[in-house]
C-alpha positions in Angstrom: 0.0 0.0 0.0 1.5 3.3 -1.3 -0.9 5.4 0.7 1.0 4.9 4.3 3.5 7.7 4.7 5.9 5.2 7.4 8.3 3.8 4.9 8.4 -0.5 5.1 11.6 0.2 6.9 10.0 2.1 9.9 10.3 -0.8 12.8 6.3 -0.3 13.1 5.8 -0.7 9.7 7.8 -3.7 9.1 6.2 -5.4 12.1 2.3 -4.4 11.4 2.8 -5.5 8.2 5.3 -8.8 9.7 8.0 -7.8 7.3 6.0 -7.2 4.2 4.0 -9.9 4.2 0.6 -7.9 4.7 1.5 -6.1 1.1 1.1 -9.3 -0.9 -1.9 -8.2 -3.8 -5.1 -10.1 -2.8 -5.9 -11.7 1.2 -3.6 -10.2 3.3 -5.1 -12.0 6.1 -4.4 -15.1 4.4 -0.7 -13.9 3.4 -0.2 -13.1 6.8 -0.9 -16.3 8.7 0.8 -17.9 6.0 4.1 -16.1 7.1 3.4 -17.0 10.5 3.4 -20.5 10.3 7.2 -21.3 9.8 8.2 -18.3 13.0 5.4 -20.5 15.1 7.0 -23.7 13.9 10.2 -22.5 14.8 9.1 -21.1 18.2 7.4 -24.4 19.0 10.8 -26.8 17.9 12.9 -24.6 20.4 10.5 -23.3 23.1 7.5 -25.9 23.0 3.6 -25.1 23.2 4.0 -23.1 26.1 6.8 -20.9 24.7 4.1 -20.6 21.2 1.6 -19.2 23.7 4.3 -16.4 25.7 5.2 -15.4 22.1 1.8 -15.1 20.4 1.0 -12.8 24.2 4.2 -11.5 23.4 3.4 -10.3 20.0 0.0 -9.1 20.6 1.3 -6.7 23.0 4.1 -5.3 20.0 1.0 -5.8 17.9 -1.2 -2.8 20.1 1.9 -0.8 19.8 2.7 -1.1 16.1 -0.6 -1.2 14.7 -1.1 2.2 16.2 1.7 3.4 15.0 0.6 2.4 11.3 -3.1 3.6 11.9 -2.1 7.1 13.0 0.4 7.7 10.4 -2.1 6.7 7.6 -5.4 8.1 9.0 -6.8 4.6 8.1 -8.5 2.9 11.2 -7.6 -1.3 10.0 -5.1 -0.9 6.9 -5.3 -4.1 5.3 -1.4 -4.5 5.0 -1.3 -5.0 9.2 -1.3 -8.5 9.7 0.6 -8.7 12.8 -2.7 -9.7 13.9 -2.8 -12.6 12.2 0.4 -13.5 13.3 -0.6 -13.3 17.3 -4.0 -15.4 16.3 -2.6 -17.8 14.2 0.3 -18.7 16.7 -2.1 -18.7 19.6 -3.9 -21.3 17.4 -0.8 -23.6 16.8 0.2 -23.5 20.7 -2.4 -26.1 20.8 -1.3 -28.3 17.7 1.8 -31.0 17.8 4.9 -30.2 15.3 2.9 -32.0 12.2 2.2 -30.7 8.5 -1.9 -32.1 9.1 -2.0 -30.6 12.7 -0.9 -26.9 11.3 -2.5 -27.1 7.9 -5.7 -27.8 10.0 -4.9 -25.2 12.6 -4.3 -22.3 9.5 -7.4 -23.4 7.9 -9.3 -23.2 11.5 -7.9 -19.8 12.3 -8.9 -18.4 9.0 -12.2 -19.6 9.5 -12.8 -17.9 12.5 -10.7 -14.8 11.9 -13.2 -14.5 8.6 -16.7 -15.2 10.2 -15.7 -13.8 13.7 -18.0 -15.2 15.9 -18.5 -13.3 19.2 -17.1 -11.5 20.7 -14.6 -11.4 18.0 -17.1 -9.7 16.2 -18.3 -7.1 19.2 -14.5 -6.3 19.1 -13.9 -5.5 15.7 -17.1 -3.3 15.7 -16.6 -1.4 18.9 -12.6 -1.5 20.4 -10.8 0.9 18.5 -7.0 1.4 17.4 -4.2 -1.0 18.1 -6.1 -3.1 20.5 -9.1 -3.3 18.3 -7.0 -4.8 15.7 -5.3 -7.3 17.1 -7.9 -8.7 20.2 -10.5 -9.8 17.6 -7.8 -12.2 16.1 -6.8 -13.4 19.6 -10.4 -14.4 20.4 -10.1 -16.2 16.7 -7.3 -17.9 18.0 -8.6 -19.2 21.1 -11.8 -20.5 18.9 -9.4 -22.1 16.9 -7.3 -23.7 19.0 -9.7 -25.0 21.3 -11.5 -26.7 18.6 -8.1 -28.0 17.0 -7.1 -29.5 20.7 -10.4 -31.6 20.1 -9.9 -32.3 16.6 -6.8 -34.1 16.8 -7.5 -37.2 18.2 -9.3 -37.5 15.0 -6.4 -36.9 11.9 -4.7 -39.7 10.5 
């Protein structure tokens, strides 16, 4: 998006938008939890589930921070390049999943649902919490949907 005046190097910028990703043409959302899945996978190897959770917490809190950053300098109130939100729900999401391909392809896919439809009060949020927070909590309560319903889904893959 041309119409932000932070440039993609501006440390708000790069994270709102989780190093570009939230530029790609077409879904950012999608783009975005795309680019989060090998960080989570990477968190999850060294730190396990529980360190996936601290850092999706983690990142929602840089999240607040950088997303209002990007919303005040553009005058825009949810740009669709941030995706840092994304990021926080989708690792939220995969703190409940094992280190397998099925187990994270059906966590993204879960996540996106939600984060799409958002049920409430994902959808209360997005209406009526403004700015940084507004952005990111809505994806976090996607996340927990997700998640929850992936920890009982699993029993079930192949």
């Amino acid at each position: 998006m041309n119409d932000n005046p932070l440039p993609l190097r501006h440390p708000a910028r790069l994270l709102a938008t989780w190093f570009g990703a939230g530029l790609a043409r077409g879904a950012p959302g999608t783009w975005g939890s795309i680019a989060a899945l090998p960080f989570a996978w990477g968190i999850a190897w060294f730190a396990g589930p529980t360190g996936l959770l601290i850092s999706a917490f983690a990142i929602l809190a840089v999240g607040i921070w950088a997303s209002n950053a990007v919303t005040q300098a553009s005058g825009i109130k949810d740009p669709g390049e941030i995706v840092i939100d994304e990021v926080a729900g989708q690792w939220l999401t995969l703190a409940f999943a094992p280190l397998d391909p099925m187990a994270y392809a059906l966590g993204f896919a879960l996540f996106r649902l939600f984060d799409i439809t958002k049920p409430w009060p994902a959808n209360w949020i997005d209406r009526n919490v403004s700015g940084g927070a507004g952005i990111m909590l809505d994806d976090i309560v996607a996340g927990a949907y997700a998640g929850i319903l992936l920890y009982f889904l699993l029993p079930y893959l192949p």
